[in-house]
C-alpha positions, 0 to 999 in steps of 0.5 A: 531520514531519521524519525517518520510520523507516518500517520502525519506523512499521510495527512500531508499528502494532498490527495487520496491514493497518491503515495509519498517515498518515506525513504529506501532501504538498499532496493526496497522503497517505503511508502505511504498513503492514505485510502479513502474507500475509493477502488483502484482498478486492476494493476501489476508492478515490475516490484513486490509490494507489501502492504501494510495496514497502520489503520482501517483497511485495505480490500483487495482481489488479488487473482481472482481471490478477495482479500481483507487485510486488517490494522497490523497486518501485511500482505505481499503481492508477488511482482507482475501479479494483477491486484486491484482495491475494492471499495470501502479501502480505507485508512492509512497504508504503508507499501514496501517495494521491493525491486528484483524480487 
């Protein structure tokens, strides 16, 4: 895949929070999605995830921490550590996993 409007990759997603492979560079996948400030309960992934903020933005617990992050900035989530969305997420997100990290 060459060139990826990654805000159109978003818009024609058919759901909030339901995320789209963009494509994969050696493990890592590349995602997007759109937030909508819905919260999405606590979770763990077997893959490190950075999360992107394109626009709006991402409200986060991670370990008991809350986190915000802004447009332009990333946070990494360590494989198997529990992280959930708090409410008022919302924007477009691009989330990188990272497989065997």
């Amino acid at each position: 895949m060459g060139l990826v409007n990654v805000f159109e990759a978003a818009a024609d997603l058919p759901a909030a929070w339901e995320s789209r492979l963009l494509g994969r560079v050696g493990t890592a996948g590349v995602k997007v999605l759109r937030m909508d400030g819905r919260p999405v309960p606590d979770e763990a992934h077997d893959a490190t995830e950075l999360l992107f903020v394109i626009d709006g933005r991402l409200e986060l617990t991670v370990a008991d921490a809350e986190v915000t992050v802004g447009p332009g900035e990333m946070y990494r989530v360590a494989a198997g550590t529990r992280h959930a969305v708090r409410p008022g997420s919302a924007g477009t997100l691009v989330i990188v996993e990272v497989a065997g990290e």
